[in-house]
N, C-alpha and C positions, 0 to 999 in steps of 0.2 A: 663767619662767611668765608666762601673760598670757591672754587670751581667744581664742579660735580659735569662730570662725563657721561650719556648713554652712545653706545654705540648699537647700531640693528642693521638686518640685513632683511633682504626681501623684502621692501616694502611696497604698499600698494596704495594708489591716490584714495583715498576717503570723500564720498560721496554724500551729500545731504547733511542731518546734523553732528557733527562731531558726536562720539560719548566722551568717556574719564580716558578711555587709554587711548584717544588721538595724538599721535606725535603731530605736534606742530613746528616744519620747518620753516627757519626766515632768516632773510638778511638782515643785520644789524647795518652792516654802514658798506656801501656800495662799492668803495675799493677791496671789499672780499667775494663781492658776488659770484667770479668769476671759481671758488674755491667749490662750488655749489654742484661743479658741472655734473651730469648726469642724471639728477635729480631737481626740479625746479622746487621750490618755497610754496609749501601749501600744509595739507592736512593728510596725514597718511596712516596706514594702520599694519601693525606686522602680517605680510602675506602669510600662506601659507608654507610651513617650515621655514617661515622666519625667526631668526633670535634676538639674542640682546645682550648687553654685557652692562653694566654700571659699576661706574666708582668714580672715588673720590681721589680728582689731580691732585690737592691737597690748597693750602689756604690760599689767595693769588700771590702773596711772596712766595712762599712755598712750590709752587707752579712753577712762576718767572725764573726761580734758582734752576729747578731743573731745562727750564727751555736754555738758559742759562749756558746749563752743561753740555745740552744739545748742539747747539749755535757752534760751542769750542769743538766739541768733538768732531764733527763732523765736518763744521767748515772753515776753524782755527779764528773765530773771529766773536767779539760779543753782538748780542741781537741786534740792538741797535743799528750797530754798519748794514743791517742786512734791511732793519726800516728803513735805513736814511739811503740806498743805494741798490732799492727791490729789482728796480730793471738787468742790474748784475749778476744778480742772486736768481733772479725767476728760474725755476726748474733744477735750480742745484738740490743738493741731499738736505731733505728736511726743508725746507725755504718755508714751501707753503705752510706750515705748522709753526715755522718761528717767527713767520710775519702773518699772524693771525689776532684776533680780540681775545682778549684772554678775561672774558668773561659767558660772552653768548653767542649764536651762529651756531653756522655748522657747513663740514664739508663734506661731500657728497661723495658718489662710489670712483668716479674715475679720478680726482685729486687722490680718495682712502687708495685705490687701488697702488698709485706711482708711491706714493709715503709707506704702503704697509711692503714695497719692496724696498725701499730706502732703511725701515728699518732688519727686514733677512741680513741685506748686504751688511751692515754694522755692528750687525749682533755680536759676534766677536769683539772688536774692537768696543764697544760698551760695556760687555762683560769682563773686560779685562780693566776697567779703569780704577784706580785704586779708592775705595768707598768701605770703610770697615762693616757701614748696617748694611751695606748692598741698597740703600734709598735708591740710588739712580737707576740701578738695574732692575730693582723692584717696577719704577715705575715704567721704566723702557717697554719691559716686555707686556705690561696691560697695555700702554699705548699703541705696540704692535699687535695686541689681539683685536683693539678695537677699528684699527684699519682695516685687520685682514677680512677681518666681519662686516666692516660694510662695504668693502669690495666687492661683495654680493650684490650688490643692488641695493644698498639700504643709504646710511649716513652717519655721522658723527657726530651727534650733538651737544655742543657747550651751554650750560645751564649752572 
């Protein structure tokens, strides 16, 4: 078991009965609703010249090590302080993504859009962190294509 990512852009509300490729978005637990913005919780289908990206964050430890590395890099501090003291953190680099469920949910284009600039701005300073397989930077930059993609209009979804 572990976390599995799609990210999609263009999406369009889905009317009457779902079929198999309905993305179904929703909130899991109501302190992230607000991650959601730009796109409400419902049934959607990729618009037209909409895309998609999928992959695997990896197992949830596996994940949590890289939000992990996140939290440090970017805000010298582990995730935690950033759970336990959200109102501090609200809108710094990364926040949203490291005080998020790290199982299911999803966040929408105007949260993707502020993180998929959080991660341009660091891309440097990520690529340069010392990591012999490159894991971290590996996953950085999927993470970054998955916001930049649904800064379009679409979402982020954890599954």
């Amino acid at each position: 078991m572990g976390l599995d990512i799609t990210a999609y852009s263009k999406l369009q509300p889905m009317y009457g009965r779902p079929d198999d490729d309905a993305i179904h978005l929703y909130v899991v637990e109501e302190e992230f609703r607000a991650r959601g913005a730009g796109i409400d919780p419902g049934l959607y289908a990729l618009g037209k010249d909409g895309d998609f990206l999928d992959f695997r964050a990896g197992s949830y430890s596996g994940y949590n090590q890289w939000r992990r590395e996140l939290s440090r890099l970017a805000l010298g501090v582990e995730p935690e302080e950033v759970w336990r003291k959200w109102p501090e953190y609200a809108g710094k680099p990364f926040a949203e993504l490291i005080h998020f469920a790290d199982n299911e949910g999803y966040i929408g284009p105007t949260v993707a859009a502020k993180l998929a600039a959080d991660f341009a701005s660091f891309d440097e300073k990520a690529a340069a962190m010392p990591d012999s397989d490159a894991w971290f930077y590996d996953r950085y930059k999927l993470w970054r294509s998955a916001f930049e993609l649904a800064a379009d209009g679409g979402a982020v979804r954890f599954h």
